[in-house]
CHARMM-style PDB file with segment names, atoms N, HN, CA, C and O in Angstrom:
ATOM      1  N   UNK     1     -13.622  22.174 -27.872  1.00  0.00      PROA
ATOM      2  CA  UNK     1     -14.898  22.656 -28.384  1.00  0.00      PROA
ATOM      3  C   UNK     1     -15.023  22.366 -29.873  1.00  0.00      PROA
ATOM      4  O   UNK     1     -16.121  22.070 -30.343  1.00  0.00      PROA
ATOM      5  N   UNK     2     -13.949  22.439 -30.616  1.00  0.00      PROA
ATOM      6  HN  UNK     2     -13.056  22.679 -30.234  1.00  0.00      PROA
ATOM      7  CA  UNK     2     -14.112  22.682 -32.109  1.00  0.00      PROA
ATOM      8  C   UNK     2     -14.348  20.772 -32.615  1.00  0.00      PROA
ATOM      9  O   UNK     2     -15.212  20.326 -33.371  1.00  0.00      PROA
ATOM     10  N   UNK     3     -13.266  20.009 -31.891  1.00  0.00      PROA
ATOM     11  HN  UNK     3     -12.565  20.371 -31.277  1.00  0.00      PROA
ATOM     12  CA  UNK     3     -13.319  18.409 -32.178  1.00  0.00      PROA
ATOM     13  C   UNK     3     -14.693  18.095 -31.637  1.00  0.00      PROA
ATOM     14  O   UNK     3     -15.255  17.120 -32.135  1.00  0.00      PROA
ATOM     15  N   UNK     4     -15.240  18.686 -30.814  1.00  0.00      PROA
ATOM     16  HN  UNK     4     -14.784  19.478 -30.410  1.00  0.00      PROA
ATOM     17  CA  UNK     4     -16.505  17.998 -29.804  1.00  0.00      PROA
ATOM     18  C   UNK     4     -17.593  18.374 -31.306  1.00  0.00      PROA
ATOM     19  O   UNK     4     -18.294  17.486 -31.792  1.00  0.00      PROA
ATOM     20  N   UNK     5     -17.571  19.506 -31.759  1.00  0.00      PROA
ATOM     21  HN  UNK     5     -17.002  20.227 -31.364  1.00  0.00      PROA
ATOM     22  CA  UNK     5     -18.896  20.304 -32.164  1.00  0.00      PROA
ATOM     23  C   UNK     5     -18.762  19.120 -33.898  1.00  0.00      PROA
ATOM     24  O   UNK     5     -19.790  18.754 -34.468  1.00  0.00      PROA
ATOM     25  N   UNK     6     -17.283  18.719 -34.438  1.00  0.00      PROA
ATOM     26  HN  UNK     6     -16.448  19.016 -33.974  1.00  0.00      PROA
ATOM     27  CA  UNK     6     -17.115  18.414 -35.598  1.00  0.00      PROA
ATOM     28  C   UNK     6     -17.515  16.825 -35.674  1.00  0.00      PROA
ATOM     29  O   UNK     6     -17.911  16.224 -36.673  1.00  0.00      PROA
ATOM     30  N   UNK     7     -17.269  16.212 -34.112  1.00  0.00      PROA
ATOM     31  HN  UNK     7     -16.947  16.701 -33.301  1.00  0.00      PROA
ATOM     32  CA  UNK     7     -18.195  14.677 -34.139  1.00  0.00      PROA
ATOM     33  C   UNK     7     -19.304  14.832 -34.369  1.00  0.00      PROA
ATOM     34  O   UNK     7     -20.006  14.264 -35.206  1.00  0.00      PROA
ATOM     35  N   UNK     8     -19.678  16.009 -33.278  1.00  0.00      PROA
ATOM     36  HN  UNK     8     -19.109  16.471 -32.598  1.00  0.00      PROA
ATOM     37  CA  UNK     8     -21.361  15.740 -32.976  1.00  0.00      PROA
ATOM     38  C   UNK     8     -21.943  16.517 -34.715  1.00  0.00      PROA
ATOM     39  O   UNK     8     -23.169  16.447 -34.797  1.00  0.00      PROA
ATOM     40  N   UNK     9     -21.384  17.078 -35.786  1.00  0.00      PROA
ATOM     41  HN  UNK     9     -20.387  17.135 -35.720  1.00  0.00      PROA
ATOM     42  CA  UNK     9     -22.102  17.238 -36.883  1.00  0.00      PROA
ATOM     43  C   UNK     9     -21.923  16.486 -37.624  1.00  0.00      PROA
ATOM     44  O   UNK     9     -22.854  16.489 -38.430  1.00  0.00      PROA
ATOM     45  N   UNK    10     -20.825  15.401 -37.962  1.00  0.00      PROA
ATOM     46  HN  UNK    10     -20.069  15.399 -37.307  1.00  0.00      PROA
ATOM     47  CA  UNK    10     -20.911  14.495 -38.799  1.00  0.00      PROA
ATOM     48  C   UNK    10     -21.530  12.999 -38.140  1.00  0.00      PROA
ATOM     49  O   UNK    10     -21.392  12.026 -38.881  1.00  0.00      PROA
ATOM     50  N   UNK    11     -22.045  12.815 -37.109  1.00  0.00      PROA
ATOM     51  HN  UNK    11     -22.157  13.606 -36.506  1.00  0.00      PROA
ATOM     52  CA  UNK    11     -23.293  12.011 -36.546  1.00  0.00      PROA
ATOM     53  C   UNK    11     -24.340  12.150 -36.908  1.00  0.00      PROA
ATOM     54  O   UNK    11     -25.132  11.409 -37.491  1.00  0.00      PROA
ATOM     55  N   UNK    12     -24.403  13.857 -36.311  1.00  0.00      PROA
ATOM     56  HN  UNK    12     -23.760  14.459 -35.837  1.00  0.00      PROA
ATOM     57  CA  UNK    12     -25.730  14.154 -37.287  1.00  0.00      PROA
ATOM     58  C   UNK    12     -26.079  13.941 -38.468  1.00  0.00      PROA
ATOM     59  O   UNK    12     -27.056  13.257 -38.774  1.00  0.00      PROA
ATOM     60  N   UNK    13     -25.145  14.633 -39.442  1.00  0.00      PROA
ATOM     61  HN  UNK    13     -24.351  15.189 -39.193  1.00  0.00      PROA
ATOM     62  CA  UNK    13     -25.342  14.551 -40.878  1.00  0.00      PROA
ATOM     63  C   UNK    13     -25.471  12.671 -41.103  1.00  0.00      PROA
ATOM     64  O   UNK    13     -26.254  12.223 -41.940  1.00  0.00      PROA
ATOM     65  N   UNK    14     -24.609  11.752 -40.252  1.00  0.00      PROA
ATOM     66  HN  UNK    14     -23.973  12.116 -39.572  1.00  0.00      PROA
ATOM     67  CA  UNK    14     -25.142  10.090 -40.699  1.00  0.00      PROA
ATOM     68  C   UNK    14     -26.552   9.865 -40.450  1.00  0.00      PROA
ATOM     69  O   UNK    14     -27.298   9.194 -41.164  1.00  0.00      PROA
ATOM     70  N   UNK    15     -26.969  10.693 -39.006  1.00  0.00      PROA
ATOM     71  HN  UNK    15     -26.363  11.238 -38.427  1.00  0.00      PROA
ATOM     72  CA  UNK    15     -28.665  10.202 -39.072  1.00  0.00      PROA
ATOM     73  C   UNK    15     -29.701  10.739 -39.419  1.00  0.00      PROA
ATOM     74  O   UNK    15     -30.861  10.556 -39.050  1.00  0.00      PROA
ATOM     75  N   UNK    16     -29.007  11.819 -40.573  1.00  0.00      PROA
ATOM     76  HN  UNK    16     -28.065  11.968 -40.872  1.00  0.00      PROA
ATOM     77  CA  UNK    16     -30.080  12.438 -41.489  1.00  0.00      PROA
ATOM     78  C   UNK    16     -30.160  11.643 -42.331  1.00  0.00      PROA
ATOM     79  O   UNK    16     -31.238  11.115 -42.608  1.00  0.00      PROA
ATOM     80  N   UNK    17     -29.073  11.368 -42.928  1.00  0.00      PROA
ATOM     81  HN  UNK    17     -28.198  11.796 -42.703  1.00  0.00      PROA
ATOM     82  CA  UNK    17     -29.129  10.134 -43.969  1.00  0.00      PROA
ATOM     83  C   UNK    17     -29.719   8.962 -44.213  1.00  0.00      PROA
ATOM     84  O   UNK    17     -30.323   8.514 -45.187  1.00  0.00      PROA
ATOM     85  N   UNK    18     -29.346   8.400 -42.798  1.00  0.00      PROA
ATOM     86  HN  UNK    18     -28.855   8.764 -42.006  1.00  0.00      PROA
ATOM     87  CA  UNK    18     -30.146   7.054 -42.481  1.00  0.00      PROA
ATOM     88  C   UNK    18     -31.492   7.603 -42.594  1.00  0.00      PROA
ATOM     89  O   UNK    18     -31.837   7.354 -43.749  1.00  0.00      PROA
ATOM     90  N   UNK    19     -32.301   8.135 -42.078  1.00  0.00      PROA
ATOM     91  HN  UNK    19     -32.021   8.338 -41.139  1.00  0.00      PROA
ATOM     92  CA  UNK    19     -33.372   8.844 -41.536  1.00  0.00      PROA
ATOM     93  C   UNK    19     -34.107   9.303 -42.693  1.00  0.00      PROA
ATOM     94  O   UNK    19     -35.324   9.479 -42.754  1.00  0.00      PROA
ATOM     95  N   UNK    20     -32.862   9.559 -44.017  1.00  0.00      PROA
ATOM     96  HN  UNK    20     -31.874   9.416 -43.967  1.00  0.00      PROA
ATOM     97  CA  UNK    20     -33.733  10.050 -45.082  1.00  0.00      PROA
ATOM     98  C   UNK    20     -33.807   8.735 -45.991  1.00  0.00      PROA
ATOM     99  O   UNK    20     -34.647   8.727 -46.891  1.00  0.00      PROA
ATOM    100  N   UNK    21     -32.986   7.633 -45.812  1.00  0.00      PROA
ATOM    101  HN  UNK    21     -32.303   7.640 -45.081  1.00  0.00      PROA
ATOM    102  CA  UNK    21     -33.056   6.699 -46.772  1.00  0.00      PROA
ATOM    103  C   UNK    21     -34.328   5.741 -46.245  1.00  0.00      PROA
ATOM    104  O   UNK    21     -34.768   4.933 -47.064  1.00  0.00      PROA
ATOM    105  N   UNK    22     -34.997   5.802 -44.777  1.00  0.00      PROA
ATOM    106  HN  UNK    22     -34.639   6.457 -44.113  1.00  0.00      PROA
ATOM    107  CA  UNK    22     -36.261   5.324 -44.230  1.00  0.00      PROA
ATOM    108  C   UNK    22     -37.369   5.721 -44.689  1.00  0.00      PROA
ATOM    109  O   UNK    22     -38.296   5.009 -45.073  1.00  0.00      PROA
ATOM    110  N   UNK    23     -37.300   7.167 -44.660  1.00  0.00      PROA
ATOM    111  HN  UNK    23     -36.547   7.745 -44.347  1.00  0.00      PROA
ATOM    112  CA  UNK    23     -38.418   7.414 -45.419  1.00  0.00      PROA
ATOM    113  C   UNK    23     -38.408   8.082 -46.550  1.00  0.00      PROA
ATOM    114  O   UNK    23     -38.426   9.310 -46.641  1.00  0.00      PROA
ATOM    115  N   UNK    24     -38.366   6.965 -47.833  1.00  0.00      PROA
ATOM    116  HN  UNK    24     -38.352   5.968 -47.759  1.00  0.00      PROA
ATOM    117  CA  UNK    24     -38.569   7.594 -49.280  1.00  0.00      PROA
ATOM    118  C   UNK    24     -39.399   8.431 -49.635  1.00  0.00      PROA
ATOM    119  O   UNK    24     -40.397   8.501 -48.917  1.00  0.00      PROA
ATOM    120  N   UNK    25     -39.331   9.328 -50.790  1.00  0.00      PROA
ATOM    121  HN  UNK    25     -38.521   9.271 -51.373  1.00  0.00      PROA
ATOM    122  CA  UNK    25     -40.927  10.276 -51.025  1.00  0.00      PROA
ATOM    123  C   UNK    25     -41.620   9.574 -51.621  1.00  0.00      PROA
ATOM    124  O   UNK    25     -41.128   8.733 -52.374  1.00  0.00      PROA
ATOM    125  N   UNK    26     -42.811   9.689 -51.486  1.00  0.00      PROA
ATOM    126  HN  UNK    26     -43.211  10.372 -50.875  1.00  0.00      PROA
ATOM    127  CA  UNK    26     -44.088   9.309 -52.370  1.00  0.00      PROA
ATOM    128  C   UNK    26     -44.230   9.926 -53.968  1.00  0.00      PROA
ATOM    129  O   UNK    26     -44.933   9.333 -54.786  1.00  0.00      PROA
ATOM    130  N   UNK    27     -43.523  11.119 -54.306  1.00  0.00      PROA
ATOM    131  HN  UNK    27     -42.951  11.600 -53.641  1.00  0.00      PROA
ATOM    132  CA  UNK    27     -43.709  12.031 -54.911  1.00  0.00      PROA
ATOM    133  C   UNK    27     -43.173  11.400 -56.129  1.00  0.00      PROA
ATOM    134  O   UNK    27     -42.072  10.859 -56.232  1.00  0.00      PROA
ATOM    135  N   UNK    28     -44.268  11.554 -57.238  1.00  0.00      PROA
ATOM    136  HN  UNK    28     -45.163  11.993 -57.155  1.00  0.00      PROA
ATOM    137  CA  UNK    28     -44.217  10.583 -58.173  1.00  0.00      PROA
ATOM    138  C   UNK    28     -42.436  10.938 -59.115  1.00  0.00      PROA
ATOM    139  O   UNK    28     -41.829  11.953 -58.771  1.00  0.00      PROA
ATOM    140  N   UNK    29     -41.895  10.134 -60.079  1.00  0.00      PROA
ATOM    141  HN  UNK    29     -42.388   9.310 -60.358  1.00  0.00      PROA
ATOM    142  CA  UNK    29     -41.097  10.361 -60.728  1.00  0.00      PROA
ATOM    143  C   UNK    29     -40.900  11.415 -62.105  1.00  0.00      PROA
ATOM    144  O   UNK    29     -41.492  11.103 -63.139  1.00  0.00      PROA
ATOM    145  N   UNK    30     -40.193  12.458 -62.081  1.00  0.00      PROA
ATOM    146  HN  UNK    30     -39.712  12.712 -61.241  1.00  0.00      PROA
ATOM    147  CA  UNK    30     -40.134  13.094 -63.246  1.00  0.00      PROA
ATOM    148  C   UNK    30     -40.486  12.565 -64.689  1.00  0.00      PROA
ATOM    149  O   UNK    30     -40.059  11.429 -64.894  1.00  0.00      PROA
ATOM    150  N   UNK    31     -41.063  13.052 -65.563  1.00  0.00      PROA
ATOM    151  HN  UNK    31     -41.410  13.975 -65.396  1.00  0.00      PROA
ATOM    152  CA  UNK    31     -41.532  12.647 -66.614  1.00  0.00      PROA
ATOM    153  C   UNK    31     -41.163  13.960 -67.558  1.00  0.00      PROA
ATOM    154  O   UNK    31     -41.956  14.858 -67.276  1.00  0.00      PROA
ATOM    155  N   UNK    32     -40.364  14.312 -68.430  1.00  0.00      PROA
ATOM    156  HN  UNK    32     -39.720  13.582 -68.659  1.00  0.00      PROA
ATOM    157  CA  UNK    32     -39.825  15.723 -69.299  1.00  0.00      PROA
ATOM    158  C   UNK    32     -41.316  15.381 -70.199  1.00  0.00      PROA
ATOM    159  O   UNK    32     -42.060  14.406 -70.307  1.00  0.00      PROA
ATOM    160  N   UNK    33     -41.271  16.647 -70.706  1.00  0.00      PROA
ATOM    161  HN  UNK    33     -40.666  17.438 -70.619  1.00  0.00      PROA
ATOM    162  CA  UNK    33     -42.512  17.190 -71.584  1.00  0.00      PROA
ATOM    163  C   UNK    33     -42.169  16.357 -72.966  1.00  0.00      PROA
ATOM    164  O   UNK    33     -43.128  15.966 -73.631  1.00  0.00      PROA
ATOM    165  N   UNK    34     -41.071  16.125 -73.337  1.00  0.00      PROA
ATOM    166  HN  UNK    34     -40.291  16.443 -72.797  1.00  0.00      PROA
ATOM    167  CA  UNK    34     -41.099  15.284 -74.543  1.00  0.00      PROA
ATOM    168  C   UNK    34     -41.622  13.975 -74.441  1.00  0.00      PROA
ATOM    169  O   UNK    34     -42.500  13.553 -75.194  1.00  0.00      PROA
ATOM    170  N   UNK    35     -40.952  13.129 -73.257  1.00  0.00      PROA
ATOM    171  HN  UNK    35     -40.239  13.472 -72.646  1.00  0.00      PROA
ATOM    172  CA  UNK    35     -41.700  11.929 -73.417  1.00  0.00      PROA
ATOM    173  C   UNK    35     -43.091  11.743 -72.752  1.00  0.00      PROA
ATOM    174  O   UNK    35     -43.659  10.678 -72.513  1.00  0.00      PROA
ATOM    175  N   UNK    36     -43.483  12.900 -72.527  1.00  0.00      PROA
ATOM    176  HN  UNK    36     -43.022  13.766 -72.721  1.00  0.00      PROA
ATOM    177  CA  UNK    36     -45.329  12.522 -72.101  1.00  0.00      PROA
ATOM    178  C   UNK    36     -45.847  12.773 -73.732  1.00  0.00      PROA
ATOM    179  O   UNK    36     -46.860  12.212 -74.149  1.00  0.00      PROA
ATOM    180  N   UNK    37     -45.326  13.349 -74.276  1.00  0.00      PROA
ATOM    181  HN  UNK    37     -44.502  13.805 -73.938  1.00  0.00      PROA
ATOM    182  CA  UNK    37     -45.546  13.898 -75.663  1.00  0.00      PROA
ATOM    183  C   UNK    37     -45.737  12.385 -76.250  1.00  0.00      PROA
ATOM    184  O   UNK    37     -46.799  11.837 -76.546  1.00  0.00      PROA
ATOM    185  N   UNK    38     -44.290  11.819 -76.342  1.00  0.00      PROA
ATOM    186  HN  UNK    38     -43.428  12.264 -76.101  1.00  0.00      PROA
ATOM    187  CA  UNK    38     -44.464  10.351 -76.776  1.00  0.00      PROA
ATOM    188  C   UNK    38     -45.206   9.741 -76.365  1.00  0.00      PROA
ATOM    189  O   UNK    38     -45.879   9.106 -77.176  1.00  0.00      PROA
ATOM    190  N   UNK    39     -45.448   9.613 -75.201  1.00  0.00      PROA
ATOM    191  HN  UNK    39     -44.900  10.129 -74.542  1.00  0.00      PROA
ATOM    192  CA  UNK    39     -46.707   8.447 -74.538  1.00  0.00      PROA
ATOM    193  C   UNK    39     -47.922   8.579 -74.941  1.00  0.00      PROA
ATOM    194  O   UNK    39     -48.779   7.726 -75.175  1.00  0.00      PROA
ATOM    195  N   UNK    40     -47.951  10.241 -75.038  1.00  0.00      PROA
ATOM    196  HN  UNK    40     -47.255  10.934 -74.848  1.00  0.00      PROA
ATOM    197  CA  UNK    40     -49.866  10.249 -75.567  1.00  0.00      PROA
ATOM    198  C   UNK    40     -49.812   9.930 -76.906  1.00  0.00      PROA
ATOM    199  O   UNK    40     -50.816   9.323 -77.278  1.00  0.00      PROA
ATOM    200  N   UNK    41     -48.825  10.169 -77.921  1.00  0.00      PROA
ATOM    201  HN  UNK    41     -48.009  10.662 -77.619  1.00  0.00      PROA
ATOM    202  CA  UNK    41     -48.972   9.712 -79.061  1.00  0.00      PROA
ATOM    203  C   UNK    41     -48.777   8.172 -79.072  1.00  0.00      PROA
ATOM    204  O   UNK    41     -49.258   7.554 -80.023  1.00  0.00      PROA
ATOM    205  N   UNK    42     -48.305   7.691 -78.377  1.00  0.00      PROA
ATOM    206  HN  UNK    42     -47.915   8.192 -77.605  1.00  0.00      PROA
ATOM    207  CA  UNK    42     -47.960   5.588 -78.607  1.00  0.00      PROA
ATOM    208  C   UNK    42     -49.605   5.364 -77.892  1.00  0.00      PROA
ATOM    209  O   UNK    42     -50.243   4.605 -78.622  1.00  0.00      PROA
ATOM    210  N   UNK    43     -50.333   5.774 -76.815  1.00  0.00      PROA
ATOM    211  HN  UNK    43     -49.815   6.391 -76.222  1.00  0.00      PROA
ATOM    212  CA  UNK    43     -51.789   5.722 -76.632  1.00  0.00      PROA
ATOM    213  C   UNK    43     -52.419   6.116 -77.558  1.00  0.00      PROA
ATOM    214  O   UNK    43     -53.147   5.232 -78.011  1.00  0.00      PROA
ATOM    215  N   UNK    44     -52.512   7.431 -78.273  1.00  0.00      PROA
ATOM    216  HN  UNK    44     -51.921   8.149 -77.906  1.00  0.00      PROA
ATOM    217  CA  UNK    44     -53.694   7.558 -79.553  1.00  0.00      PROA
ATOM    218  C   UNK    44     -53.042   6.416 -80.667  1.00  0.00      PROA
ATOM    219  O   UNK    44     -53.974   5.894 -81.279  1.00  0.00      PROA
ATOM    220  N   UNK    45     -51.767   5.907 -81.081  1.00  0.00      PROA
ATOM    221  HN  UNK    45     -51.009   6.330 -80.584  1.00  0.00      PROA
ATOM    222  CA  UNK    45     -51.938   5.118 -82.211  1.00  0.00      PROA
ATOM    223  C   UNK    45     -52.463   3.518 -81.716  1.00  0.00      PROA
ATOM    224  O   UNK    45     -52.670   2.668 -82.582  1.00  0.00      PROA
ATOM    225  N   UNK    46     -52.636   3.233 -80.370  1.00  0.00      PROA
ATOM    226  HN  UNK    46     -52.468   3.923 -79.667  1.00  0.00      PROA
ATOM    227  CA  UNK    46     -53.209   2.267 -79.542  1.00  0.00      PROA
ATOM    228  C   UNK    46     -55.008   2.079 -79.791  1.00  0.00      PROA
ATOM    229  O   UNK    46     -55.788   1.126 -79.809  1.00  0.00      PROA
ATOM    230  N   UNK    47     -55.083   3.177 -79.915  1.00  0.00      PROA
ATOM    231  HN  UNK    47     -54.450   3.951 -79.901  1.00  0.00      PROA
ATOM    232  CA  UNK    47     -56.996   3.532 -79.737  1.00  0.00      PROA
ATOM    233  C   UNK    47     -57.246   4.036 -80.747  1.00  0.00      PROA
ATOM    234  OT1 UNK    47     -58.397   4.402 -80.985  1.00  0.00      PROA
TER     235      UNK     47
END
């Protein structure tokens, strides 16, 4: 029981993986409050 239950979770845990590396998030990339800080200032000395 204990060898049966310890295949069948590290299978699982591979085709979560696979499964999560298929579908990437959409969800845009972190940006910290300092460098949006920088960006709007390198845009206002732009304009």
């Amino acid at each position: 029981m204990n060898r049966k239950k310890k295949v069948k979770s590290t299978l699982l845990a591979k085709k979560k993986k696979a499964n999560a590396k298929l579908h990437k998030s959409t969800k845009p990339k972190y940006i910290s409050k300092a460098e949006r800080a920088k960006l709007a200032e390198q845009t206002d000395l732009e304009n």
